[in-house]
N, C-alpha and C positions, 0 to 999 in steps of 0.2 A: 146613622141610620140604625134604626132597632130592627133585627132579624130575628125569625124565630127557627127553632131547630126540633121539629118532633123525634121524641125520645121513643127506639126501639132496641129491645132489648138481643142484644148479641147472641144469643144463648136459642132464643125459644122464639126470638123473628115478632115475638107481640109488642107494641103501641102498651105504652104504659106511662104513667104520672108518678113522678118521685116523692115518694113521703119525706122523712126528714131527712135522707143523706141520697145522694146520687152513687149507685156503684159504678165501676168501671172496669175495664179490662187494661193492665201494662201492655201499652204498645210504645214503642219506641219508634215504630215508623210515622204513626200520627203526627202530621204536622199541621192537621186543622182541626177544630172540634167536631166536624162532621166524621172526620173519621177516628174516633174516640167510641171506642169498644163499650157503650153500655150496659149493666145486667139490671133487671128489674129484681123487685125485692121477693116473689116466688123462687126465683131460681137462685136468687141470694139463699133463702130459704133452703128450697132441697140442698145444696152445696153444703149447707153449716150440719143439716141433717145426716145426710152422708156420710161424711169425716168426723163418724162416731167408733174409735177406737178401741174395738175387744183384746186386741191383744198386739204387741209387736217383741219381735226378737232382734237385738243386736248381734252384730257378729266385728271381729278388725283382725282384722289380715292383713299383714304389711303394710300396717298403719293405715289402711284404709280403713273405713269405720261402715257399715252397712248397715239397715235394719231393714224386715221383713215383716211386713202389715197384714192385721186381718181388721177389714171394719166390721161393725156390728150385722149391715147386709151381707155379710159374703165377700166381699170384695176382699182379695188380696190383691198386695205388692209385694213384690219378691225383689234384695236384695237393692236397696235403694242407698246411693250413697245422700251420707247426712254426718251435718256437726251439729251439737251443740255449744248455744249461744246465748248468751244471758236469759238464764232460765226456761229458750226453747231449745226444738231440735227442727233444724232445716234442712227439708229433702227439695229434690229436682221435682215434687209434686206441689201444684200449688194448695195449699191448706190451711183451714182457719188457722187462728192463733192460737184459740182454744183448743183445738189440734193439735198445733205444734207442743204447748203446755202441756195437756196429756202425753205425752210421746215423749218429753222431758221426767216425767215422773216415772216414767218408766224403763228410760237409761238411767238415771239415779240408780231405781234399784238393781240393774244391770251390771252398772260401774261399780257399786259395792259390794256385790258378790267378785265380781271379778278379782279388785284389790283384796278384798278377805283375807286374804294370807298375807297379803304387802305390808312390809314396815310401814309407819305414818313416820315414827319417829324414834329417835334412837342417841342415845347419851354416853360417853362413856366417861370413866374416874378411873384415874391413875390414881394409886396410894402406895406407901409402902409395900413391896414384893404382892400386891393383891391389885388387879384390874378387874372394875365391874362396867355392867352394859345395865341401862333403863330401856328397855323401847315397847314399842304400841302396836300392833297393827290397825288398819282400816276395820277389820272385823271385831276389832275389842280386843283380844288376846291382849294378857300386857305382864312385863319380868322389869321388875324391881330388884337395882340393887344387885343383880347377881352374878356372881364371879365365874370366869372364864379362864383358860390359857390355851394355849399352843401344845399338843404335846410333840414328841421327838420326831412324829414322824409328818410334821403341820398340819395336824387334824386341831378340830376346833371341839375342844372339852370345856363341857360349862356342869356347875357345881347341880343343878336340876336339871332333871330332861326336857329337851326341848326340840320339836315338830325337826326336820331335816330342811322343808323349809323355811324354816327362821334361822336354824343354825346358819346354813348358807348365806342370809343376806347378815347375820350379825358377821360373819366372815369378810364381806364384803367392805361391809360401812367400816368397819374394823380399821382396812385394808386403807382405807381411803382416810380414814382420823390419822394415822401415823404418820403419812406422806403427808398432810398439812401440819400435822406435826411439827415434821423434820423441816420442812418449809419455814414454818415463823421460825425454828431455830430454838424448838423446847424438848 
């Protein structure tokens, strides 16, 4: 038996005809088509309109990861948990794609300020009575080649000056190359 089902949109209550794609709403309670949450393609429309992006701030606090939304009308969102996920960022709101993409570009540059001081990478070479360190950070900074030692009192003396936060994490990595080290048995 062919049944028909008039399509009324969830949103805005109007009788409407689907152009090329049918939207819908996730429900997970639907267990019949009739009860399948349709949107018609205005309100598809205002939605995509909407979740126009001026500006967002990340924030992480004890690994929680947060960002705080302005869209282009006025609309804030304060303190929204979200991860990024292959090339988006997913909040507890629902939002375009193109959304969530925007909002990806802009924990990028987020994440990169953040890391700006962080080692990316870091080398070191034993030689004759001379130990050197290579390393990188996320912000560009980068030391070639340059020698290092322990002095008497285990502070960490390197042959150029170098930021207090890089001394620290070359301290670290240091710390962690010897014990694997002493490990393999070199």
């Amino acid at each position: 038996m062919i049944r028909t089902l008039p399509l009324v949109c969830s949103l805005c209550g109007q009788k409407f005809a689907p152009r090329d794609i049918v939207y819908y709403k996730d429900d997970f309670t639907a267990h019949e088509i009739k009860d399948v949450k349709f949107v018609c393609q205005d309100c598809i429309q205002k939605w995509l309109d909407k979740w126009q992006i001026a500006d967002a701030r990340f924030q992480e606090k004890d690994y929680i990861l947060t960002v705080s939304l302005k869209l282009k009308d006025g609309t804030t969102y304060d303190h929204l948990d979200c991860t990024p996920l292959d090339g988006t960022v997913v909040t507890g709101q629902d939002m375009p794609e193109a959304a969530q993409k925007k909002l990806f570009e802009f924990y990028q540059a987020w994440d990169l300020q953040r890391k700006a001081h962080t080692l990316k990478d870091c080398f070191f070479t034993d030689s004759f009575m001379r130990t050197t360190v290579t390393c990188s950070t996320y912000g560009g900074e980068e030391y070639k080649d340059m020698a290092f030692r322990f002095n008497m009192k285990g502070e960490l003396e390197t042959e150029k000056p170098v930021p207090p936060y890089i001394a620290k994490q070359i301290e670290e990595a240091y710390k962690l190359y010897k014990k694997q080290q002493e490990e393999l048995g070199q």
